[in-house]
N, C-alpha and C positions, 0 to 999 in steps of 0.2 A: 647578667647577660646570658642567654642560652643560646648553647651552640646546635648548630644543625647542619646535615648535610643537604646543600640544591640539588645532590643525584637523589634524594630523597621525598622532593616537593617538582622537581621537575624533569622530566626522560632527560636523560643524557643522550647527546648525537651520537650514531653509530656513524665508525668510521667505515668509508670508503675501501675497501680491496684495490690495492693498487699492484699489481702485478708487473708493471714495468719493471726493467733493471735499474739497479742504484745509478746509473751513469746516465743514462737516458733520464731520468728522473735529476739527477743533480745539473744535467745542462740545461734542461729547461726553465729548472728554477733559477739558476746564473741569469739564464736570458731574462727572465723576468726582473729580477734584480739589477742588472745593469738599462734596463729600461728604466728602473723606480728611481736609479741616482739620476741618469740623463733628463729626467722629468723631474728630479729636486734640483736640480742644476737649472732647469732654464726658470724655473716658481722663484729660483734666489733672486736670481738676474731681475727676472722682474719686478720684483717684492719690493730690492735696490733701485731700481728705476725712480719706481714710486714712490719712495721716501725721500731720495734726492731730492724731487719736485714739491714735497709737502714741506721739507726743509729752509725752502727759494724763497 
C-alpha cells in the first residue's frame, strides 16, 4: 500500500485571519453551540414521537 500526502495531490485550504479577541471569538462559538444542543433536543423529541407511532 503506498502512502501519500493529500496536501500533495490537493491545495490545502488557507486559513482565515481572525483577529477577533479569544473571548469574543469563544462566546460566539458557545452561542452557536448552545443553538446546536437546543436544535438536537427538539430532532430527539421528534425522532421519539415518531417511533412511538411506528411502534402502535
Amino acid at each position: 500500500m503506498a502512502w501519500f500526502s493529500p496536501g500533495r495531490y490537493w491545495d490545502a485550504a488557507e486559513a482565515e485571519a481572525d483577529d477577533a479577541p479569544f473571548e469574543t471569538r469563544f462566546a460566539g462559538l458557545k452561542g452557536k453551540l448552545e443553538e446546536q444542543f437546543a436544535e438536537s433536543a427538539r430532532l430527539e423529541t421528534e425522532i421519539r414521537k415518531n417511533l412511538a407511532r411506528v411502534g402502535q
